[in-house]
N, C-alpha and C positions, 0 to 999 in steps of 0.2 A: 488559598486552599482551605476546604474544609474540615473540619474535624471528624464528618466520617471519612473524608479521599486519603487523610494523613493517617488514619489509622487503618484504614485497607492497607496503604502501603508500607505498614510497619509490619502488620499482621500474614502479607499475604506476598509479598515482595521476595520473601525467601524460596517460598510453593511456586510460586508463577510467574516470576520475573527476573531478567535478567541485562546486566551490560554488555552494550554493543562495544567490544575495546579491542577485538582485532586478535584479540591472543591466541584461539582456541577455535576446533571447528568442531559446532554443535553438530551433534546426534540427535535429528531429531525425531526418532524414535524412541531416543531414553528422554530427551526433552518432554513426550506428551504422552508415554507411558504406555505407546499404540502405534501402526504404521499406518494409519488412516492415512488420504490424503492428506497435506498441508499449501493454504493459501497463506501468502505473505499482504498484509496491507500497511501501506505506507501510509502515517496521518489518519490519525482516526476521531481526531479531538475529542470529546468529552466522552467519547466509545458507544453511546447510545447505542447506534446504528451497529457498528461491530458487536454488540452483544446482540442484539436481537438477531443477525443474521447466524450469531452462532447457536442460538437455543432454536431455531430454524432449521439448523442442519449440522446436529448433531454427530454424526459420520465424518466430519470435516472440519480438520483442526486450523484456527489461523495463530498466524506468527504477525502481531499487532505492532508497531513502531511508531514511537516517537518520542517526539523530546520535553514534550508539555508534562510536567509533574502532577495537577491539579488534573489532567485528564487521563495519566494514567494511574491514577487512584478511584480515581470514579469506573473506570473500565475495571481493575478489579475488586471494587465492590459492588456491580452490577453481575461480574460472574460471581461472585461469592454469593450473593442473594437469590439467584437466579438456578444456582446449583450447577454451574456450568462446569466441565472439566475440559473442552476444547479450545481453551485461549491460553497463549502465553506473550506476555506483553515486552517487548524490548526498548530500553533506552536507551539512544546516541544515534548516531548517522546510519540509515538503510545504507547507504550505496558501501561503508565498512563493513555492515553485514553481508550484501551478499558477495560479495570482492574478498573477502577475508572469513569468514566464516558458515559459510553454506556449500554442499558441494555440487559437482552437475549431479545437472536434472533433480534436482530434491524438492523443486517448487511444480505444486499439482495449478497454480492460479496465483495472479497479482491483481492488487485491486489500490488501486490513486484514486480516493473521492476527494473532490476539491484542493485541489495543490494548492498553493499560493502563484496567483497569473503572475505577477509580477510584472504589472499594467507598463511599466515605462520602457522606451524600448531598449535604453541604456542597460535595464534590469533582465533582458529578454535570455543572454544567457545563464539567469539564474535557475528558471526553471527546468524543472527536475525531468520534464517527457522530449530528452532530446535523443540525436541516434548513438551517442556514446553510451548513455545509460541503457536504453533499449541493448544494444552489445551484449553489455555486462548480463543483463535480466535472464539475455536468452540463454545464456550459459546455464544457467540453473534453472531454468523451467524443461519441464518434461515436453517434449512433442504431443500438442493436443491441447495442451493447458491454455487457459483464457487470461486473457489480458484485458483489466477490464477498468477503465478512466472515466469521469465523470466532472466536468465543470460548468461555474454557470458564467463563463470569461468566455465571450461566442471567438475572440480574437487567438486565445489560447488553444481553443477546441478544436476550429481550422488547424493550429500549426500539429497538433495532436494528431489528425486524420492526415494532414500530409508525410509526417517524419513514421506514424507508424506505417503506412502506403507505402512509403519508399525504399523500407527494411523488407530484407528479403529471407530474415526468421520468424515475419508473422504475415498473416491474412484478415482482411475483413470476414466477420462475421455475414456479414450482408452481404447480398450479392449485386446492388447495386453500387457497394462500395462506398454508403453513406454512414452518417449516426444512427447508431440503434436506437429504437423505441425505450423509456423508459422500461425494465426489468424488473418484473415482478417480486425477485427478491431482492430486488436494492429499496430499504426503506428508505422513506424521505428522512431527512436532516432538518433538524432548524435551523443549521449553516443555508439550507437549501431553501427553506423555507422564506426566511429572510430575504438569498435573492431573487424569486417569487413575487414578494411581495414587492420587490423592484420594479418589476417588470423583466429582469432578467431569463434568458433562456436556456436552459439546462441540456447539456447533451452530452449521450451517453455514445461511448465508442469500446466494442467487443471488439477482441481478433486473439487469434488464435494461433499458437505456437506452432511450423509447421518442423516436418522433416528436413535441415536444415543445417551443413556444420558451419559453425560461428565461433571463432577463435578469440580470446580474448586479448586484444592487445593492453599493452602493457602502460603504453603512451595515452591510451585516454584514461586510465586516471588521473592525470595530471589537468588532462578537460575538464572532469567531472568535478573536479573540487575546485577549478579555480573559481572566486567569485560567487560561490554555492555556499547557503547557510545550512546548517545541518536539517535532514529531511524533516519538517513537520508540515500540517495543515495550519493556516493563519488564524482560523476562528473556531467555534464550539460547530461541532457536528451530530 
């Protein structure tokens, strides 16, 4: 960690951030001082990109998570520099946040850039975009809201377009029912970059919350955690 990320997060830690610990369900309207919409993003590594998308759109607050120190320090000294008042950053496990601390429909938008694929197939139920967790999401998303993934794992992306297909509290954006087009306001990563310069191909998957009741059972969270490390992105994005 750096000696600015360490001193954001002594400085600003108090203002704009908080732990994921289950106890409490956030207001987040007293959380961001406004009842703007709010997007939740899961993994946001070094926050580059979630900062710029929020001095982009400013009208829309995100609710930032994850568990890397070093990069949620850098996320709030990039809104601290930037002047930004629509982020607030969370540390500990998404799926405790929104299981235990968000209520329905409070989420206007979720955004998964780069999860960790978790290449081996032994590791396949680690990943985070499976139909338990999609469950849980749609409980708290609004009818209408976007769901919006992004990886450069073409084997991960596949299972992505098939488990979100098969839920029946979202729809493709698309009406062929493929990857979306890269999205004008998703900036590129140097997470992204990197796999780029792989050779890797990047694809991006919108859908959309529909009108839908979706009950939360009680029994997949016992799925969702088994064997699941707590939600972060693996590298700098």
């Amino acid at each position: 960690m750096t000696a600015g990320q360490a001193d954001a997060l002594q400085r600003l830690w108090p203002k704009w951030g908080f732990d994921i610990d289950g106890g409490r369900r956030l207001d987040l309207a007293e959380l961001f001082g406004n009842d703007n919409p709010v997007v939740l993003e899961i993994g946001f590594g070094m926050g580059e990109a979630t900062a710029q998308m929020a001095a982009e759109d400013p009208a829309t607050n995100i609710l930032a998570v994850d568990v890397h120190t070093p990069g949620q320090g850098n996320l709030l000294n990039l809104a601290d520099r930037s002047g930004l008042s629509n982020v607030r950053v969370g540390n500990g496990d998404a799926i405790i946040l929104l299981r235990e601390m968000l209520g329905p429909d409070s989420l206007d938008g979720l955004r998964v850039y780069f999860p960790d694929p978790w290449p081996k197939k032994r590791h396949h139920k680690r990943r985070l975009i499976q139909p338990g967790f999609l469950t849980l999401a749609a409980t708290r998303l609004r009818p209408g809201a976007i769901v919006h993934c992004a990886t450069d794992w073409e084997p991960y992306a596949e299972q992505m377009l098939e488990v979100l297909t098969a839920h029946p509290a979202f729809e493709n954006t698309r009406a062929d029912g493929g990857f979306a087009s890269h999205p004008s306001f998703r900036p590129r990563t140097r997470f992204e970059g990197q796999g780029l310069d792989k050779g890797h191909v990047v694809n991006d998957l919108l859908y959309r919350r529909v009108q839908h009741d979706v009950e939360h059972n009680p029994e997949h969270d016992a799925e969702l955690h088994q064997d699941q490390p707590p939600t972060e992105r693996p590298s700098d994005a």
